[in-house]
Steps between C-alpha positions, in 0.01 A plus 500: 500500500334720728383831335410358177172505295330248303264438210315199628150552336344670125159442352365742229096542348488399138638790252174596363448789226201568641310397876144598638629578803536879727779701442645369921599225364333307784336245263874365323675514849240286722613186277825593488535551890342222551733240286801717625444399879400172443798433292727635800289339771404846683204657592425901469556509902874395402586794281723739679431743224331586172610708245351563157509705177272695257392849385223691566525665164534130323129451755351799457416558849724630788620295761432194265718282712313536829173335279767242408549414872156348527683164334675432821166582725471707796590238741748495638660783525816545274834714431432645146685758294474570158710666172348691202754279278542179353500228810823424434572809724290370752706193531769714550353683756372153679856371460624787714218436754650145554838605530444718730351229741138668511363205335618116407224498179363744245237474234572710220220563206433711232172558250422643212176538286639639177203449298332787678509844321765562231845352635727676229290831602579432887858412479555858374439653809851341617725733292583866560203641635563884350673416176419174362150350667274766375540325183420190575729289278388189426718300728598227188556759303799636748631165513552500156690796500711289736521221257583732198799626716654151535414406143663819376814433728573146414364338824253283349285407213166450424570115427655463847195682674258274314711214641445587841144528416480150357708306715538248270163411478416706207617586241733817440448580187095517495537699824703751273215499232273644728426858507600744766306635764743775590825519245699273579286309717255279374235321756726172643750808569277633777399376829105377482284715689418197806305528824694283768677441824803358682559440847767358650573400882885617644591318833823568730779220494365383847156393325574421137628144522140433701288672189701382147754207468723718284469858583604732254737736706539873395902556510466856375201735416556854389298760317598837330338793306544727197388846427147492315577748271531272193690770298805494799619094514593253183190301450722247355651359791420504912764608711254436782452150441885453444574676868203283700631175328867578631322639813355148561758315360367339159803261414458115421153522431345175307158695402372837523101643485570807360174789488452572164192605352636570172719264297808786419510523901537160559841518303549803651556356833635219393832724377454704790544187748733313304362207412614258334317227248555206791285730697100371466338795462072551608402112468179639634433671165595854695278812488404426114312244623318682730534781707302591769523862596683521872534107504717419236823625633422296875376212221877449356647478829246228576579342194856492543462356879293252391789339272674480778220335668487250244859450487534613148766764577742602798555884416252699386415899441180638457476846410201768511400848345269761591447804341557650112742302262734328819485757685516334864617187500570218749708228539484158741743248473390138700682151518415201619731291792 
């Protein structure tokens, strides 16, 4: 249908703990640019537009993300823009590019090199900036807090966190022998600290059948925000992930990629957006697998478009944070036709 918006392309670097690269990102995103367009068939002259994600605190240099634009080269000329987010935002910004008939493609990217500096240190400077950042909390340690919430208020266990950790691949009960890292978490709890990144090509519904024989189309995409005061909202649940899902329309859905860096949150959202135990839940391994820093988010969309790729699912949601303990969060819902 005319208007609509398609995943027809995803290729991620390796999730690394540790690369040798510059903090642009430029050395993870040549390879993956270059897979990404000759998967699709297109050439850099055939992007309409180019959108990307990082931080120039995560980089440690401002303006980060023009360095990062040396991947694509200086000829020819291009449309770029860029958010200081997770690139799942930046998809959602190319998305509305494309709709609004500026451009019939869009390749969205985001990069991360989370090995540089102390991560847990840097992620501090996204709380309060007056009342709660000048003490740099450790940012595990809030997330257990979180955790300790649920646990006290019935919402979940420590036996049903370490089985989102394991995955039924290992087992449960050694995963609860281990010791903690920050009470109640212990270290499959938490997110590895991974260098990475995820791009992922969007195309108009007048170019997608050319580029991917089973686009995944986005039916709904919404995003909403809560107050970063951590002392003022119920850390237990996410009324902002609730209102995007009914924003985008998150019903029938056969598999979700849900953006959880810690195990508690991953059940967390999984109450929040209702689903059930037909629906597959992060067959990629989700964000405790690895999670890039500004890519991770984009990565579970491209995840969840590339079941439908495969064929493996009709109706999928893929959902993305950004900011302290769910603050922002995101959610795209795509089917394949």
């Amino acid at each position: 249908m005319a208007g609509e918006v398609a995943v027809v392309g995803f290729a991620q670097a390796p999730n690394v703990r540790r690369t040798h690269g510059t903090t642009n990102g430029v050395e993870m995103l040549v390879p993956v640019f270059a897979e990404l367009l000759a998967a699709t068939g297109l050439s850099k002259r055939d992007i309409g537009f180019w959108c990307s994600g990082s931080s120039d605190y995560l980089a440690g240099r401002a303006f980060s993300f023009i360095a990062a634009v040396d991947a694509i080269g200086a000829w020819p000329p291009i449309a770029e823009s860029h958010v200081e987010m997770d690139a799942a935002w930046a998809l959602y910004e190319a998305w509305v590019k494309i709709r609004t008939g500026e451009v019939d493609t869009a390749l969205v990217y985001g990069f991360g090199k989370s090995s540089a500096g102390d991560l847990r240190r840097v992620l501090a400077l996204q709380l309060d900036p007056y009342l709660v950042a000048p003490l740099w909390p450790d940012s595990v340690g809030v997330a257990g807090l979180q955790a300790r919430l649920g646990l006290a208020a019935g919402l979940w266990t420590q036996r049903q966190m370490a089985e989102v950790a394991a995955r039924g691949q290992r087992d449960v009960d050694e995963l609860l022998a281990r010791p903690y890292v920050a009470d109640p978490l212990r270290a499959h709890d938490c997110a590895p600290i991974t260098d990475g990144a995820a791009a992922v090509v969007l195309a108009s519904a007048e170019r997608a059948g050319e580029l991917c024989a089973r686009p995944a189309w986005i039916t709904g995409i919404e995003h909403r925000v809560e107050t970063p005061n951590l002392g003022a909202r119920d850390l237990t649940t996410s009324p902002s992930t609730v209102a995007a899902a009914e924003a985008a329309g998150a019903e029938g859905i056969e598999l979700a990629e849900l953006h959880a860096p810690f195990s508690h949150q991953e059940i967390l959202l999984r109450q929040a957006l209702g689903l059930g135990e037909r629906v597959r839940v992060n067959p990629s391994g989700g964000a405790l697998a690895g999670n890039p820093m500004f890519a991770a988010g984009l990565a579970r969309i491209g995840e969840a478009a590339s079941r439908i790729h495969s064929g493996a699912a009709g109706r999928v949601l893929a959902h993305a944070t950004s900011g302290p303990l769910l603050q922002q969060n995101l959610v795209c819902v795509m089917e394949g036709r």
